[in-house]
C-alpha positions as CSV (number, residue, x, y, z in Angstrom):
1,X,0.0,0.0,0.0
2,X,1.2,3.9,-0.8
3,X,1.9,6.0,1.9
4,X,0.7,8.6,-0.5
5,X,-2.8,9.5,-0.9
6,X,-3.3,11.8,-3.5
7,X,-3.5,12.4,-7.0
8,X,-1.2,14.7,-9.6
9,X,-0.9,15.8,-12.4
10,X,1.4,14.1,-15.0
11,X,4.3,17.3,-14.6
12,X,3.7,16.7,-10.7
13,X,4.5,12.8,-10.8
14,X,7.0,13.9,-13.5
15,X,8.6,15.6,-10.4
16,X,8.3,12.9,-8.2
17,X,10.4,10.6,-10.6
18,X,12.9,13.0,-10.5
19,X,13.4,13.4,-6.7
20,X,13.1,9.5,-6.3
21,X,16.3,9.6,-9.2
22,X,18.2,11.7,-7.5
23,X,19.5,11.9,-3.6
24,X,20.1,15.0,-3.6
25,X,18.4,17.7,-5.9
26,X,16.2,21.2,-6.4
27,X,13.0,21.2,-7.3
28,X,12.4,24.5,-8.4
29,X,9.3,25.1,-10.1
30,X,7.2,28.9,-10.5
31,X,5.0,29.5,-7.9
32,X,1.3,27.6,-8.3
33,X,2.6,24.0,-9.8
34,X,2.1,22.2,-6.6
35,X,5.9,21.6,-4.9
36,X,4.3,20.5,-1.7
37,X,2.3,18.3,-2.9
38,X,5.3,16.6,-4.9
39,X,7.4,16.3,-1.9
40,X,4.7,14.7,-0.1
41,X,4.6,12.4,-2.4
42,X,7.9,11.9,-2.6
43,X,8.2,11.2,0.8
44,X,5.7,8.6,0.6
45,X,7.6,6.7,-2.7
46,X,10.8,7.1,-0.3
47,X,8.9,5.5,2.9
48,X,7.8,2.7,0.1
49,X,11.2,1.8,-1.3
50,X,12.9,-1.7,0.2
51,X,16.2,0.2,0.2
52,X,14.5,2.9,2.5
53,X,17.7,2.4,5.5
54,X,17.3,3.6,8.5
55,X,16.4,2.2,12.2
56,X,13.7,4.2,12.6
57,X,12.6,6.1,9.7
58,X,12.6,9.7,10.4
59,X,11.7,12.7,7.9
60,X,12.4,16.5,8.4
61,X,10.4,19.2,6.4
62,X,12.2,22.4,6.9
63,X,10.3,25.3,6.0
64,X,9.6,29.4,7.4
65,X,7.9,29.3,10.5
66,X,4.7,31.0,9.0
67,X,4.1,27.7,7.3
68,X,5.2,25.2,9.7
69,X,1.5,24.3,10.5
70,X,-0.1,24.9,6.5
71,X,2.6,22.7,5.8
72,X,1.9,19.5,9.0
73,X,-1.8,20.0,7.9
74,X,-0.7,19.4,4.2
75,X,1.6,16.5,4.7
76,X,-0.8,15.0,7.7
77,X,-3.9,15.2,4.3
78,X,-1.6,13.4,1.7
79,X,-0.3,11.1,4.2
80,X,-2.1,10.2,6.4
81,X,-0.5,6.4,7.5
82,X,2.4,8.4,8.6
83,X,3.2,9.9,12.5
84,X,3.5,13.6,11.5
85,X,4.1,16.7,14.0
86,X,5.1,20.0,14.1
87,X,8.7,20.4,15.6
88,X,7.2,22.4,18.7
89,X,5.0,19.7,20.2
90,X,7.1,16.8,20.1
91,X,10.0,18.4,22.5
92,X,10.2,16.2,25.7
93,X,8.7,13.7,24.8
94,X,9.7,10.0,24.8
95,X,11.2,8.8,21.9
96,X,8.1,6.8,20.7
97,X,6.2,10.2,20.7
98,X,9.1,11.0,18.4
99,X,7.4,11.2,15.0
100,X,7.7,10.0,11.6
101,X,7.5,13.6,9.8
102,X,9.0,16.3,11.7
103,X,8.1,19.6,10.2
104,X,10.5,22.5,11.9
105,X,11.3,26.0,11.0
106,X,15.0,27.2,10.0
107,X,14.7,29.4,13.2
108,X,14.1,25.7,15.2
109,X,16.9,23.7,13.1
110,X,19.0,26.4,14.3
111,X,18.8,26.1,18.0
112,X,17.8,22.4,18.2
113,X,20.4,21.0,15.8
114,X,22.3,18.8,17.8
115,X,18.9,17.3,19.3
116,X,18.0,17.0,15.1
117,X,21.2,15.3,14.1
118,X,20.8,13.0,17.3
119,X,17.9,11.1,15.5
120,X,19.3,11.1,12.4
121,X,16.8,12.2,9.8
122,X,17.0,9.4,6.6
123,X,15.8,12.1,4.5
124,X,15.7,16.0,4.6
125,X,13.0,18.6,2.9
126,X,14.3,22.6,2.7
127,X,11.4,24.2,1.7
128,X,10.9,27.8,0.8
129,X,14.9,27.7,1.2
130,X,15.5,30.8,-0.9
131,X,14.9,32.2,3.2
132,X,18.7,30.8,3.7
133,X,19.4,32.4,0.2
134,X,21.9,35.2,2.3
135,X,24.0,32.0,4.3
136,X,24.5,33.0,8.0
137,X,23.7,30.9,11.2
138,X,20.0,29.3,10.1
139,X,22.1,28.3,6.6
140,X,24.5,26.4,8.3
141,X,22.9,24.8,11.0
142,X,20.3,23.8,8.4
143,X,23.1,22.7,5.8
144,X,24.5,20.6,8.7
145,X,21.5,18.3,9.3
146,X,21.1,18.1,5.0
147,X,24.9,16.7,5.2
148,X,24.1,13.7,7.6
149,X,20.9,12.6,5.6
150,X,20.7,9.8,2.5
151,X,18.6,12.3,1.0
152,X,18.0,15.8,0.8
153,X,15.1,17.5,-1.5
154,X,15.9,21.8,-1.8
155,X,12.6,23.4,-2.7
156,X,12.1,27.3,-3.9
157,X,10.3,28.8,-6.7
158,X,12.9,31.7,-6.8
159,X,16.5,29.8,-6.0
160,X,17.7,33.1,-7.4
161,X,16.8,36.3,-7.0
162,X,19.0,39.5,-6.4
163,X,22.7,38.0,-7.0
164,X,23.9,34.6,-8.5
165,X,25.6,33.6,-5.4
166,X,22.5,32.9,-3.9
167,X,22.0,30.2,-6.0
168,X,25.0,29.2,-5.0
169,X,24.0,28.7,-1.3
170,X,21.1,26.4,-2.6
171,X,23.1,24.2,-4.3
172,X,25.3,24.0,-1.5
173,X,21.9,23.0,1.1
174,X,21.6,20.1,-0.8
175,X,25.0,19.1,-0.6
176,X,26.2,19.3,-4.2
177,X,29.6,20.5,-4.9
178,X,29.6,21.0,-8.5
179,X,29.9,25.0,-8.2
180,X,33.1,24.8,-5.7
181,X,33.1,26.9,-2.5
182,X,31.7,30.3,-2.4
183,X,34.8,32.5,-2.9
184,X,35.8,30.3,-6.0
185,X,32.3,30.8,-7.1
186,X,32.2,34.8,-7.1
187,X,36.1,34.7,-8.4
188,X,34.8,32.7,-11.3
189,X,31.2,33.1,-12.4
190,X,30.2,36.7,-10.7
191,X,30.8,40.5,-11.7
192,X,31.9,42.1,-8.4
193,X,32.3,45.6,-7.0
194,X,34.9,46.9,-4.8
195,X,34.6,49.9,-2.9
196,X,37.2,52.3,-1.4
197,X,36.1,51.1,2.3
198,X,37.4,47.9,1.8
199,X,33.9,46.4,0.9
200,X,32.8,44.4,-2.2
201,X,29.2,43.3,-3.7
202,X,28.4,40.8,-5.7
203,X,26.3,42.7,-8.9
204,X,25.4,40.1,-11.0
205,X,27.0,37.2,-13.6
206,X,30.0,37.8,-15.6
207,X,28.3,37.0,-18.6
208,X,25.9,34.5,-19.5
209,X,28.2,32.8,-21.1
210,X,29.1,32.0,-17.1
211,X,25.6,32.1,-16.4
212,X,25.2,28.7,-18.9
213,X,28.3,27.3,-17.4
214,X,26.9,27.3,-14.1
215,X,24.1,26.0,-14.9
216,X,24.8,23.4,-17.2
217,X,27.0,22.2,-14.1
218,X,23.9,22.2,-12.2
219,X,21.1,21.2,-14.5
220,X,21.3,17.5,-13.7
221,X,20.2,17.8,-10.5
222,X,17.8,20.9,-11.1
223,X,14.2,20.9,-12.0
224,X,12.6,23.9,-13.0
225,X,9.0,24.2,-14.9
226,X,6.4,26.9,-15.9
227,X,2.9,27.1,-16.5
228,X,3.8,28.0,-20.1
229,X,6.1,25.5,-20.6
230,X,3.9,22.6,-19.7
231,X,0.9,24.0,-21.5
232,X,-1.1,24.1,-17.6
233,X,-4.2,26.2,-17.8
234,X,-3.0,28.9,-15.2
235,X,-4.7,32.3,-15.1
236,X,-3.2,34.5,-17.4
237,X,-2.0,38.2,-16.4
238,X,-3.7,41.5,-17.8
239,X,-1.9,43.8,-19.2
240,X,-2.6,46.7,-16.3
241,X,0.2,50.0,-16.3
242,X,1.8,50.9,-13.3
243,X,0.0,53.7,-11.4
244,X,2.3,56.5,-10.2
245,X,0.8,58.7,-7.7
246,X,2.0,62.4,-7.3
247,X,2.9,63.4,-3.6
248,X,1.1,66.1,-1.6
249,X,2.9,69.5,-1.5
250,X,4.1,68.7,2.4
251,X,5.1,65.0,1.2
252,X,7.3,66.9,-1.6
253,X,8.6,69.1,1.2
254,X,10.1,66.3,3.2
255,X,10.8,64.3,0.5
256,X,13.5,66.7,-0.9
257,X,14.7,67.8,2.9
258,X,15.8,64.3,3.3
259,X,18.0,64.5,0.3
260,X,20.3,66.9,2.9
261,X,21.5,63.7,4.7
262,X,24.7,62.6,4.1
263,X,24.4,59.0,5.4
264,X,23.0,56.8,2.3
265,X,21.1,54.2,4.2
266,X,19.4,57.5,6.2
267,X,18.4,59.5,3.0
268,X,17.1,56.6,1.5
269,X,14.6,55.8,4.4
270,X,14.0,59.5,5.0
271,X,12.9,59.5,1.3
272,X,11.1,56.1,1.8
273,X,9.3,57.6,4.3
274,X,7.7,61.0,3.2
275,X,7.1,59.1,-0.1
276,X,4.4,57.0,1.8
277,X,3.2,60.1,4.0
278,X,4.1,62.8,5.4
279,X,4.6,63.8,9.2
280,X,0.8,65.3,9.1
281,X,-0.1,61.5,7.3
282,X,-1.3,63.7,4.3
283,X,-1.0,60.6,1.6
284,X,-2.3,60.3,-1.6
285,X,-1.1,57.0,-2.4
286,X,-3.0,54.7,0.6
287,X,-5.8,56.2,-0.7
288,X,-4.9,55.3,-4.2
289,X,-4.3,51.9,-3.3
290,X,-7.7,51.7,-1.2
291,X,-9.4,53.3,-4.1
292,X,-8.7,50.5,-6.7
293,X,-9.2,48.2,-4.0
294,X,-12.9,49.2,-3.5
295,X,-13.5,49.9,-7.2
296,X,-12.2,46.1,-8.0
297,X,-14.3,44.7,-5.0
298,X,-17.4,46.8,-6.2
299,X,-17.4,45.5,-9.3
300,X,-17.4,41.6,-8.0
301,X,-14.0,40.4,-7.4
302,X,-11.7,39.2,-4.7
303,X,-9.0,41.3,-4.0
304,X,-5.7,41.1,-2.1
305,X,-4.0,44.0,-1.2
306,X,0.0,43.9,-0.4
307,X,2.0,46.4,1.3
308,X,5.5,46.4,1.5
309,X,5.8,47.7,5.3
310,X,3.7,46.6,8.3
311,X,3.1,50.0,9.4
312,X,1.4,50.7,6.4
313,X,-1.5,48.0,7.2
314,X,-2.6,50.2,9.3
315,X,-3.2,52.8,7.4
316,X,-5.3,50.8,4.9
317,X,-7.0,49.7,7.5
318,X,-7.8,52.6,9.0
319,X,-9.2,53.8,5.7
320,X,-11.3,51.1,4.9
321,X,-12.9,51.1,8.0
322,X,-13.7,55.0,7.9
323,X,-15.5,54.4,4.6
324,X,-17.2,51.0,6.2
325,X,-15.9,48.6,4.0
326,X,-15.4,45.2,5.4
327,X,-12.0,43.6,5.0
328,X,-10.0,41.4,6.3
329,X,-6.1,41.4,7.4
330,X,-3.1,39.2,8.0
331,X,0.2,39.7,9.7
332,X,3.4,37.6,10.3
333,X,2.1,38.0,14.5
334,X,-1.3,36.7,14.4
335,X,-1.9,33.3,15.9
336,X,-2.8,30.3,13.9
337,X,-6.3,30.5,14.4
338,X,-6.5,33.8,13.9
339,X,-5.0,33.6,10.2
340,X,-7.2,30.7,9.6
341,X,-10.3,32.4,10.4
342,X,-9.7,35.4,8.2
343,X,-8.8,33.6,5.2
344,X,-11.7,31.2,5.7
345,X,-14.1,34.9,6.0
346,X,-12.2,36.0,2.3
347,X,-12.9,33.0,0.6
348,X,-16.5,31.9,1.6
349,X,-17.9,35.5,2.7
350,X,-19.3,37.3,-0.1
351,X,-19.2,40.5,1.9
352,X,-16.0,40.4,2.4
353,X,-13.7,40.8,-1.0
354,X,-10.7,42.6,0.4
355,X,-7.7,40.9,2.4
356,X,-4.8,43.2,3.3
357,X,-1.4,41.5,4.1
358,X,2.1,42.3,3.8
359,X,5.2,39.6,3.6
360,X,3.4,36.7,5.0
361,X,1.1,36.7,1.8
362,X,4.4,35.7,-0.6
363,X,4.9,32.3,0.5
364,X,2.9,29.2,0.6
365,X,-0.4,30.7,0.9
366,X,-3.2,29.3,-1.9
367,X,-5.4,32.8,-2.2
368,X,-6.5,31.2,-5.9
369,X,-10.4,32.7,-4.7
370,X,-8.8,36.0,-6.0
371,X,-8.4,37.8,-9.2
372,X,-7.4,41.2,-8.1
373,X,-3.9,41.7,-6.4
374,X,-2.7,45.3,-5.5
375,X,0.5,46.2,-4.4
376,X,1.3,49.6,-2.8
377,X,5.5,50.0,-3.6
378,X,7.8,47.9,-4.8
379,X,10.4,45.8,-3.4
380,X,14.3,45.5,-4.9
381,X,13.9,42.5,-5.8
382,X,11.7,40.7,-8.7
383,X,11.2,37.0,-7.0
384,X,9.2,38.4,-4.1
385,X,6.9,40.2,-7.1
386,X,6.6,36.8,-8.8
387,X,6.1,34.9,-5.1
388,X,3.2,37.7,-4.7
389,X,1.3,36.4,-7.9
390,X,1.7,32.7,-7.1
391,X,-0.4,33.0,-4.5
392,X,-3.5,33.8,-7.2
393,X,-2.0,32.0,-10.0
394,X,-2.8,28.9,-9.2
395,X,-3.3,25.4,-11.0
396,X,-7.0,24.8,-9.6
397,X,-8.2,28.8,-9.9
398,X,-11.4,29.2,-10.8
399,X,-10.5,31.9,-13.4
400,X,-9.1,32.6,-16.4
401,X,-6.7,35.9,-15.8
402,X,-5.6,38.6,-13.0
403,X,-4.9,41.6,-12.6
404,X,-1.9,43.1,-10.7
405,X,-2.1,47.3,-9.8
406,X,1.0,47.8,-8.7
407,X,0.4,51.7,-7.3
408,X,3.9,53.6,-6.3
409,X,4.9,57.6,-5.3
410,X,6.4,59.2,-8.4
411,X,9.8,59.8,-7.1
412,X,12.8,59.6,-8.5
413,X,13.8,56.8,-6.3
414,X,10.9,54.9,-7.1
415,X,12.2,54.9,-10.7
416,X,15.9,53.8,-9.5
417,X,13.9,51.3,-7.9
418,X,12.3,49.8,-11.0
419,X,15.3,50.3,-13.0
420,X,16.8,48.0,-10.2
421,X,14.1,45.7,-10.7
422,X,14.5,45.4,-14.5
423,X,18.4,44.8,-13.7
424,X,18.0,41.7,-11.4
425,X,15.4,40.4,-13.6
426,X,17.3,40.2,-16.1
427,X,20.4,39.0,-14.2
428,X,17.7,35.8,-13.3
429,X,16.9,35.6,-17.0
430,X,20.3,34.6,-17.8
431,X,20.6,31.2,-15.8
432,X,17.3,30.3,-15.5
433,X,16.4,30.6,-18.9
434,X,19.8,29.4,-21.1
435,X,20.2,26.8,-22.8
436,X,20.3,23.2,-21.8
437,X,23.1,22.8,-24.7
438,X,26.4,21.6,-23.4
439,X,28.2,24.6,-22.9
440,X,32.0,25.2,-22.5
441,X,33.8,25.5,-19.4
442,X,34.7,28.8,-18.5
443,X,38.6,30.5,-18.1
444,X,39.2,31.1,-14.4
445,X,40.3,34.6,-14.3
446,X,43.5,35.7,-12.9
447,X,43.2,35.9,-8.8
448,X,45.3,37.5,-6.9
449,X,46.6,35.9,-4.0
450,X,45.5,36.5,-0.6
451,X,48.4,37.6,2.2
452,X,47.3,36.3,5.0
């Protein structure tokens, strides 16, 4: 009998070959093609192979703690036969209580790691793992436990998104050494900066000549599919322009006073801030935002609306409420119930057609109900505006397009910001999208050599 109960879609069981042919490997499909469900199902072909080893058989699903219980309630539906838990209730107990599925966050692999490696998961699941994409202490506590296990699945639908060497530091979770270590990496595939205060940034790919090499060298463990690409019936996207909204005369005000700073990281957040409102919270682009909002919801459609700061959920909320329109709204801090009961009130109330959110709405999240997403701002970088449309884009919505208003302050750093945009986009393009040709290996360049 199969430990998974479920069905897929060809693409999906497609998938599931793949991570069953390979121990270690990226599944790294766009947002909305069901990865989830495939590594449930992997897990359940992995708990049904003879050559399974390990005395017992343990499992650990790593993902961002905002999905640790989406994801146990996921993995408890499509498997059902197996002992699954979330990594927070299990602690003290003895080791029978121990389950069969552990699903942690990075946050919890990080300060239990020791207790992890002690029983010795067979195989290991990194979800959502472009949230280690920077390295640090979470990266290598959670590369550590990936090392010791037979197999290790690394799951992201952006495993790059503002420099190449983040996709370095996914290849490295699941224990593949085909790109070298990091510092050879940069030296040989990236274009870096070098500044007069000693520090350096990574800015992109040499080439894509080097973007191809890199990839080719990680293409046999790497599987990547679109919509478009497998012919799935996914919601296509409207053409709808960006909305620039002017600022109020005391919003102009502050924003050029902050351009007196001398500190970079101060002017920009000065800037950032009298853009949104100024100090008397005269704004013209919350009500903007709310404006479309209503008009979409008016006219029949679900709408999610995404800010870039949490501060700024307030404010929408504060409108909406003024003019009596009833909404919803999620944040990273609200309790599990909480967040269940307001997205259960978006989808099944017909009242309510507005649901405001911020970060928490990128990942994981299946808000397929809607066909109306506006965002207020941008970020810097283009994965987190394709992780935003996932969440509506999905293969099971009920419609056949969307519409994204994306509404930002006409600035001149909102324009740097979209050029920046445009820039890592295309930096993206270059890997993900060149040729599976064989393609040459690459000259190292000339390094100079450290003094140590």
């Amino acid at each position: 009998m199969s430990m998974f109960h479920g069905n897929l879609h060809p693409h999906q069981a497609a998938g599931v070959a793949f991570l069953q042919g390979h121990p270690s490997a990226l599944l790294a499909d766009e947002p909305g093609l069901g990865k989830t469900v495939q590594a449930a199902a992997a897990i359940g072909a992995f708990w049904d192979e003879v050559t399974f080893s390990g005395s017992p058989r343990r499992v650990l699903y790593v993902t961002t703690a905002s999905l640790v219980q989406q994801t146990l309630e996921e993995l408890r539906r499509f498997l059902p036969d197996l002992r699954a838990a979330a990594a927070h209730s299990n602690r003290g107990e003895p080791d029978h209580g121990v389950p069969q599925v552990l699903v942690a966050s990075h946050d919890f692999v990080h300060r239990y790691r020791d207790d992890i490696l002690g029983h010795s998961p067979v195989l290991v699941v990194v979800d959502e793992a472009s949230a280690l994409k920077g390295g640090g202490v979470k990266f290598d506590a959670v590369r550590r436990v990936c090392r010791d296990a037979d197999r290790v699945v690394v799951m992201t639908a952006t495993p790059l998104e503002t420099s190449p060497a983040e996709l370095w530091h996914m290849v490295e979770l699941a224990g593949l050494r085909v790109l070298g270590d990091l510092a050879d990496f940069e030296e040989t595939y990236c274009h870096t900066s070098f500044f007069p205060n000693g520090t350096s940034r990574v800015d992109g790919w040499r080439s894509g000549a080097h973007a191809a090499r890199a990839m080719s060298l990680i293409r046999p463990y790497f599987l990547r599919r679109t919509a478009d690409e497998l012919g799935l019936p996914l919601p296509r996207r409207e053409d709808v322009p960006l909305t620039f909204v002017p600022l109020t005369p005391q919003q102009r005000l502050e924003y050029d006073r902050a351009g007196n700073s001398r500190v970079p990281f101060t002017r920009h957040r000065k800037r950032q801030r009298a853009a949104r409102h100024a100090s008397d919270r005269s704004t013209t682009l919350f009500d903007t935002a709310a404006r479309i909002a209503m008009r979409e919801a008016a006219a029949g459609h679900k709408v999610v609306v995404y800010t870039e700061m949490l501060e700024d959920l307030d404010t929408l909320h504060l409108i909406l409420e003024r003019l009596g329109v009833r909404h919803v709204t999620i944040r990273g801090a609200n309790a599990l119930g909480e967040r269940s009961e307001a997205l259960s009130r978006f989808r099944t109330d017909p009242q309510v057609r507005i649901l405001l959110g911020s970060k928490v709405l990128e990942y994981g999240l299946n808000l397929q109900i809607a066909d109306t997403l506006v965002s207020v701002c941008v970020s810097y970088n283009p994965a987190r505006e394709q992780q935003r449309e996932g969440r509506l884009r999905r293969i099971s919505s009920p419609h056949d397009s969307y519409r994204h208003f994306v509404v930002v302050p006409d600035t001149p750093q909102t324009r740097r910001q979209l050029t920046t945009l445009k820039r890592r986009a295309n930096q993206a393009r270059l890997a993900l999208d060149s040729t599976e040709e064989p393609v040459p290996p690459i000259s190292r360049p000339r390094i100079v050599p450290r003094l140590w």
